[in-house]
NUVEXMAR-588308 format. One record per residue (C-alpha): residue in three letters; x, y, z. Coordinates in pm, whole numbers, padded with zeros to 5 digits, always signed. Example, Ala and Ser with C-alpha at 12.3 -4.5 7.8 and 13.67 -1.06 7.14 Angstrom:
! NUVEXMAR-588308
ALA+01230-00450+00780SER+01367-00106+00714
//
This chain:
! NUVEXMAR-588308
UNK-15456+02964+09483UNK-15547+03302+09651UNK-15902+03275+09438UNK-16016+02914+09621UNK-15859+03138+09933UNK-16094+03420+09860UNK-16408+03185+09778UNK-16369+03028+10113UNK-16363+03328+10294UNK-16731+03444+10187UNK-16843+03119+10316UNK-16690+03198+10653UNK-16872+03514+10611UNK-17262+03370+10641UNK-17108+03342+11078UNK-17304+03003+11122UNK-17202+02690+11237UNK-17284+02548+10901UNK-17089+02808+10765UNK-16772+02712+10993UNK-16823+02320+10850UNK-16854+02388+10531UNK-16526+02567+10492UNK-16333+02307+10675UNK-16515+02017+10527UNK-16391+02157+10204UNK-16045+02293+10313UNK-16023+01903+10435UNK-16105+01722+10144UNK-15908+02002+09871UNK-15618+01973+10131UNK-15634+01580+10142UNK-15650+01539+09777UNK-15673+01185+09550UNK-15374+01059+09825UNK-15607+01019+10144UNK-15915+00955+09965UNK-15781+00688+09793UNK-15609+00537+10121UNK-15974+00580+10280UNK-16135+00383+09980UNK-15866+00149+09995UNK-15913+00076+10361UNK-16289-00001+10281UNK-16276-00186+10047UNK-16056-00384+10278UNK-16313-00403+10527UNK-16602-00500+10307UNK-16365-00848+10160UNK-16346-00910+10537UNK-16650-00825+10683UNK-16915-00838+10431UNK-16811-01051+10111UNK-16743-01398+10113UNK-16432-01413+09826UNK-16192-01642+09835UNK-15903-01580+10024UNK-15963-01160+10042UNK-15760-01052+10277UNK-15448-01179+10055UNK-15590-01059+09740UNK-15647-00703+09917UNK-15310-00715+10043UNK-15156-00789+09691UNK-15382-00531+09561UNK-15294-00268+09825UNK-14942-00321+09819UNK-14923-00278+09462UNK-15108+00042+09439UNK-14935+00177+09688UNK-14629+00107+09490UNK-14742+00278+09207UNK-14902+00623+09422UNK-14545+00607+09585UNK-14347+00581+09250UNK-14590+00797+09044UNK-14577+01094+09337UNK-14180+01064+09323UNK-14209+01092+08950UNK-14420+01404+08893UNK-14295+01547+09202UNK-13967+01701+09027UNK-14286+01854+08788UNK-14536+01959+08993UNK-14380+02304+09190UNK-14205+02425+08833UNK-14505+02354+08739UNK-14756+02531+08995UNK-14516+02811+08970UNK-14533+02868+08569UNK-14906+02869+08658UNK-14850+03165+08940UNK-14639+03403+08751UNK-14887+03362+08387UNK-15190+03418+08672UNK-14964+03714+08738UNK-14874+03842+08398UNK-15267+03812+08327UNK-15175+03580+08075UNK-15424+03312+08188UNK-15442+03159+07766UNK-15119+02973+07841UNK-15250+02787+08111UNK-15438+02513+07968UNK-15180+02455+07674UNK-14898+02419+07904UNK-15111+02235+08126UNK-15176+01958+07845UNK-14828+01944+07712UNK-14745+01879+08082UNK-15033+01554+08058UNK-14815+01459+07708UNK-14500+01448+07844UNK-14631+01272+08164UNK-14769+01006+07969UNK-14499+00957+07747UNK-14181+00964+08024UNK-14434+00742+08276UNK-14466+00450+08007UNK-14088+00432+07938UNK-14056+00380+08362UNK-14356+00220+08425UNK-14319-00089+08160UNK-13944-00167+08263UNK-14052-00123+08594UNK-14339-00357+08581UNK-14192-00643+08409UNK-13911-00629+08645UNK-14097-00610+08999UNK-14369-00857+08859UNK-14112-01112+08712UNK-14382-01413+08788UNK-14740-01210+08694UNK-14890-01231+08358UNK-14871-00982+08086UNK-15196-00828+08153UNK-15104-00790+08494UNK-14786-00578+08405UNK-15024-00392+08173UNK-15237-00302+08457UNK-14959-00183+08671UNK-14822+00051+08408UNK-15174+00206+08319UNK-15241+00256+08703UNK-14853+00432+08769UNK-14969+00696+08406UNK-15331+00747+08530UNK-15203+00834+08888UNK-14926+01091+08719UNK-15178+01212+08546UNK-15419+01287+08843UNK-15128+01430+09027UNK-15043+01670+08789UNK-15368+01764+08693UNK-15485+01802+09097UNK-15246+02108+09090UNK-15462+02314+08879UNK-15768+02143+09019UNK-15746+02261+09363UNK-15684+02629+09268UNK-16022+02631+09089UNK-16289+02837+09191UNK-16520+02548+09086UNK-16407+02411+09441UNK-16746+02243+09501UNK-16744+02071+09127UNK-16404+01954+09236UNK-16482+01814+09536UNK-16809+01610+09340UNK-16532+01514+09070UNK-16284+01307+09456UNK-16612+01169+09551UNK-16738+01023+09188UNK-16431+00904+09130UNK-16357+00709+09448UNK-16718+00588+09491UNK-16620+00434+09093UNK-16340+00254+09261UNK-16555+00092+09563UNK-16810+00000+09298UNK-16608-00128+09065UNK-16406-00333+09358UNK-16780-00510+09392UNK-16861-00593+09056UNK-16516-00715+08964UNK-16430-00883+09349UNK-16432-01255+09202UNK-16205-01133+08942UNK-15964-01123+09228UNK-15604-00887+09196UNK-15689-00811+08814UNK-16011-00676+08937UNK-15909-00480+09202UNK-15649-00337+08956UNK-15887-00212+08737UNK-16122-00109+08953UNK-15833+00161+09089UNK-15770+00223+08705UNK-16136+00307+08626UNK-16171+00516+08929UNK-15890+00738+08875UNK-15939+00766+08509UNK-16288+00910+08586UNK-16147+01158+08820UNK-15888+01243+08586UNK-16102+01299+08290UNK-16349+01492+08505UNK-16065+01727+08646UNK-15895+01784+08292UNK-16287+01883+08174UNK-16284+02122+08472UNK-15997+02280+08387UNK-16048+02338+08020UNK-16385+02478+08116UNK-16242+02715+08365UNK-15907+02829+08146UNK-15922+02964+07867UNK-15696+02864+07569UNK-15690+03058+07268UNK-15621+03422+07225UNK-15435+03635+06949UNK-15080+03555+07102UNK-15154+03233+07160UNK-15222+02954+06827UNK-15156+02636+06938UNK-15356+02396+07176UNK-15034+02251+07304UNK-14735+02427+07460UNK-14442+02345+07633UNK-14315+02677+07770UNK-14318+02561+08107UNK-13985+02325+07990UNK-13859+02587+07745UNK-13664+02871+07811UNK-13928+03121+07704UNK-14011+03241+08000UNK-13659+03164+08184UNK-13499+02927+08335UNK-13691+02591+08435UNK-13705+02641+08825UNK-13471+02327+08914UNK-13469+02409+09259UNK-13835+02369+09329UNK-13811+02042+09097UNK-13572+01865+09320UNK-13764+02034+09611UNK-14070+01836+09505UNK-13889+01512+09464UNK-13689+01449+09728UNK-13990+01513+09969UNK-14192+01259+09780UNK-13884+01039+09832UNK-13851+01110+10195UNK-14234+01051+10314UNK-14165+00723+10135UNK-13826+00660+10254UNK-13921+00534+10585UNK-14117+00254+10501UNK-13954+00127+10199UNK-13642+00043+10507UNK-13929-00101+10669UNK-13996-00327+10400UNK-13711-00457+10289UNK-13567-00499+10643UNK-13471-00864+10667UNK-13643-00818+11040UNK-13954-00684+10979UNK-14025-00664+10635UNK-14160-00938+10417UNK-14286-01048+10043UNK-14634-00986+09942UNK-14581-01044+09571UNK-14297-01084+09361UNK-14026-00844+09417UNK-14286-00554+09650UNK-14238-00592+10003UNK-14464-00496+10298UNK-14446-00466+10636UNK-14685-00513+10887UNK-14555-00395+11157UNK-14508-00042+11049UNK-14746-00001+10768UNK-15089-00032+10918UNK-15010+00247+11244UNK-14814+00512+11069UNK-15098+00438+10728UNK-15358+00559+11004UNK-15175+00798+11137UNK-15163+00961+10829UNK-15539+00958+10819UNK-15589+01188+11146UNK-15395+01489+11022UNK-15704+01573+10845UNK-15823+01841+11059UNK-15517+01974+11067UNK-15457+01941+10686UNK-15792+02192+10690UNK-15679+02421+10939UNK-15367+02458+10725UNK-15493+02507+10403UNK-15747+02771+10532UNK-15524+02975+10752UNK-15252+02920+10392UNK-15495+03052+10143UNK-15706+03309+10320UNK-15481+03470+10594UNK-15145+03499+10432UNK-15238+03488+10104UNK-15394+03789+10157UNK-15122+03962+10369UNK-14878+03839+10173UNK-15069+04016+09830UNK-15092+04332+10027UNK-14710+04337+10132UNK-14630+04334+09755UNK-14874+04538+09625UNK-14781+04795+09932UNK-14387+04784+09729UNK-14508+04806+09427UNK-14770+05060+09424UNK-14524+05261+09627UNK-14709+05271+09951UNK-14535+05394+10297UNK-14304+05274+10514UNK-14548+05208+10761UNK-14800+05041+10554UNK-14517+04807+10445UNK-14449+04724+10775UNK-14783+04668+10868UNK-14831+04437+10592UNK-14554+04258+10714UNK-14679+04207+11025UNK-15014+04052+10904UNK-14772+03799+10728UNK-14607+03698+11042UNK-14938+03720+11240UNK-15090+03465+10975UNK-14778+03235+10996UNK-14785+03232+11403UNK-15169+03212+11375UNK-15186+02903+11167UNK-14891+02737+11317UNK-15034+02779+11620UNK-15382+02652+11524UNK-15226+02352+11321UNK-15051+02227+11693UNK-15390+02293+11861UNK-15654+02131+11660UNK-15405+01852+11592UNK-15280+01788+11941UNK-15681+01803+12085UNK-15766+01597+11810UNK-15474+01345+11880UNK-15571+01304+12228UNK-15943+01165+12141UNK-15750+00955+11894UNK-15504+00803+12178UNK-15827+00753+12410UNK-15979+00545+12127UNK-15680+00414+11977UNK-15755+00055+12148UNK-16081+00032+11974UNK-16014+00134+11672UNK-15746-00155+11660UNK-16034-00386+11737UNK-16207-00273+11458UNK-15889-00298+11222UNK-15815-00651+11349UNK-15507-00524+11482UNK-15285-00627+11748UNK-15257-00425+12012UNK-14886-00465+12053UNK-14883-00213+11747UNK-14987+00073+12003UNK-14739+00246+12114UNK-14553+00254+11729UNK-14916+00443+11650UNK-14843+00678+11877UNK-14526+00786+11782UNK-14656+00813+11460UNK-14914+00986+11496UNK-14718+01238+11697UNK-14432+01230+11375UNK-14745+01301+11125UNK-14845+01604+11362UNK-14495+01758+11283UNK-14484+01656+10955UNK-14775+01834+10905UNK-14604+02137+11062UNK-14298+02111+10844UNK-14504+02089+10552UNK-14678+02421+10605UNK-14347+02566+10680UNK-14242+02477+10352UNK-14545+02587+10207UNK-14466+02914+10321UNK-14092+02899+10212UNK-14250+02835+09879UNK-14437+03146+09886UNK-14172+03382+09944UNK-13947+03233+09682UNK-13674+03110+09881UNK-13628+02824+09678UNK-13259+02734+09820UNK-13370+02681+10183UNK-13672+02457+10100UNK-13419+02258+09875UNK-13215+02239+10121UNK-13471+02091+10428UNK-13653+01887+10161UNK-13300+01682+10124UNK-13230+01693+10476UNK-13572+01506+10534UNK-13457+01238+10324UNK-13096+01209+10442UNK-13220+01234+10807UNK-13535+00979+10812UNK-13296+00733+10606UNK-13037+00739+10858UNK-13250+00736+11186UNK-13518+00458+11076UNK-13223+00228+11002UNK-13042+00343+11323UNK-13451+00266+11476UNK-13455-00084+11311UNK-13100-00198+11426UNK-13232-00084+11791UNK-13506-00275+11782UNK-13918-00312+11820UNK-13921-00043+12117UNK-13753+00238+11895UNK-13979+00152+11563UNK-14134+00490+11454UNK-13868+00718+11627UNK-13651+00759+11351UNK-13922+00906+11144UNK-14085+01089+11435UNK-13741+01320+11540UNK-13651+01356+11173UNK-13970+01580+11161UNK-13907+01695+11492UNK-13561+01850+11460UNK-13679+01963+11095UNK-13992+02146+11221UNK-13787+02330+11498UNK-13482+02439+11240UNK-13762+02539+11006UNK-13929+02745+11230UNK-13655+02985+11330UNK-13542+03005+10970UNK-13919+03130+10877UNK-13855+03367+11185UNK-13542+03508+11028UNK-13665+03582+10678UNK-13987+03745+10783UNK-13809+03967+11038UNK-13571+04025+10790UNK-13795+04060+10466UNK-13840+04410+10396UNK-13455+04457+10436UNK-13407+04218+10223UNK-13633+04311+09963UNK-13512+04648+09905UNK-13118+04651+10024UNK-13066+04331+09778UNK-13179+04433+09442
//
């Protein structure tokens, strides 16, 4: 993703103020990706059944529909998760090779098996959760779980694109589908809403998927066929299981969390059929998640400009045979750009966070929610904060191939936040939030100093074991 990196930077470059929003308006909304924007649209839609249209009954029909959407992002992001690193790192090393023709083949055998595994678990699925729905209801469900695989798998490539401003016109057409749709169809009630998420995706899928055939190319002399599968074959070695698992268990522990939450005889409760909510905990930590925005930008920036670029110089230093000292040196940019961002992520995030706590009791107002919820927002909005840090730690691992420790933290994470938000929910109200919120905290801390130790140690490393 160095290119987006590098495409960024000459925006930086024009040293304006417009300049400096630009860059992080689009770092934000390429960081945030279909999962906030489609929480945002969610949330106003919500708003406009309350506020401004006079259906019957719409804050139950919203819930239904939110809860089961959510279901199906959660579900489809565990799904694709044990595909999407393999897959983003087939994409790296063929960028590598120069062997960019492979790209878009793999890419749409990827979309083919998708499809095909996400009907076999979405239909079972959907007639057992929605035992008492009709048949075009269980329909629905199972197109919205594919189309959301397919937007997460395709949002890999999308966001490495160079046609970054395309891309961002392709989140915004897409969701603005969804609210408009949610309008036309609102006295069509659940079904409606359904397909309004359904038609909104599948424009933003079909409009990413024509962005990336435009952008990669596909045929060339050693390449014949349209669709490949080399990215599950052993063609070009082995299929990177580590980064697979790596992928899926920290879908399944961001999710983890919450589904305790809602099947907790305490606090959780049935919205329809057999999918549970819970309102205590789902509202604060859902916008908490919405104010690491800034410092999803921060990260992405500091990710794909400043280390991206050390890191590329460190390498190229090794291979081309440079110096001792330039190797060094190139090392130290790495660990400058890793202290840099980390320490940019925890200031932007933390100033940020304080305007949020200031305002927090309005913004309740204007949610309609009770204020008792409070202090479980603040813990989680503290927990989001060093989730945020984990994940660029992580991010980070990923980049210098240490596939084992990432594993490792990624299953830790959902070991961790299952035990402590069930030892939180046994404690009581007070401790709500806490469980999830020193998960990330001892996480973030162990993650650090094992960053620490393979930077300080990666030039040994790279040359005593070979």
């Amino acid at each position: 993703m160095a290119g987006i990196g590098f495409e960024l930077k000459q925006i930086l470059k024009e040293k304006s103020l417009v300049s400096v929003f630009k860059t992080f308006g689009y770092s934000a909304v390429l960081s945030s990706g279909p999962w906030v924007i489609s929480m945002i649209i969610i949330l106003g839609i919500g708003l406009s059944n309350i506020y401004l249209y006079h259906t019957q009954d719409p804050t139950q029909t919203m819930l239904k529909a939110s809860v089961t959407y959510v279901s199906a992002l959660a579900l489809s992001s565990v799904y694709t998760g044990f595909f999407q690193l393999p897959f983003t790192r087939f994409v790296a090393d063929r960028i590598y090779e120069r062997r960019h023709y492979l790209i878009l083949p793999n890419f749409i055998g990827t979309i083919i098996l998708t499809i095909a595994g996400g009907f076999l678990i979405a239909l079972p699925l959907g007639i057992f959760l929605f035992d008492s729905q009709s048949n075009l209801f269980v329909l629905l469900y199972t197109t919205m779980f594919i189309v959301l695989s397919c937007v997460w798998v395709a949002n890999i490539l999308a966001a490495s694109l160079k046609l970054y401003k395309q891309v961002i016109i392709f989140y915004l057409l897409g969701y603005a589908l969804v609210y408009l749709c949610a309008y036309l169809l609102r006295d069509y009630g659940l079904e409606g809403l359904l397909i309004s998420f359904i038609l909104g995706n599948s424009l933003l899928f079909i409009l990413l998927f024509l962005g990336i055939i435009y952008y990669y190319p596909s045929y060339n002399k050693e390449n014949q066929h349209f669709i490949r599968f080399d990215v599950f074959a052993q063609t070009f070695g082995k299929f990177y299981w580590k980064l697979g698992f790596s992928g899926m268990f920290y879908n399944i522990a961001i999710w983890i969390d919450k589904v305790l939450f809602w099947f907790s005889p305490i606090v959780g409760y049935m919205v329809i059929d057999k999918l549970h909510a819970s309102m205590v905990y789902d509202f604060p930590i859902f916008l908490a998640y919405l104010s690491i925005i800034p410092g999803m930008a921060i990260f992405f920036f500091r990710l794909e400009v400043d280390f991206a670029s050390s890191y590329e110089k460190f390498y190229r230093a090794i291979n081309k045979h440079g110096t001792l000292k330039q190797i060094k040196y190139h090392k130290e940019g790495m660990i400058r750009a890793v202290t840099k961002s980390i320490h940019e992520i925890l200031f932007v995030q933390g100033m940020f966070n304080i305007l949020l706590f200031l305002s927090a009791e309005k913004l309740f107002e204007i949610f309609a929610l009770p204020k008792l919820y409070l202090p479980l927002f603040y813990v989680d909005v503290i927990g989001v904060q060093l989730q945020l840090g984990f994940m660029s730690i992580l991010a980070y691992l990923y980049y210098l191939d240490r596939q084992k420790e990432a594993l490792l933290y990624t299953l830790a994470f959902v070991l961790l936040n299952a035990l402590l938000t069930w030892i939180s929910i046994q404690l009581g109200p007070y401790f709500y939030g806490y469980g999830y919120s020193v998960t990330l905290l001892i996480l973030f801390v162990a993650s650090i100093q094992t960053l620490n130790n393979i930077l300080q140690e990666l030039d040994y490393k790279t040359f005593m074991l070979q």
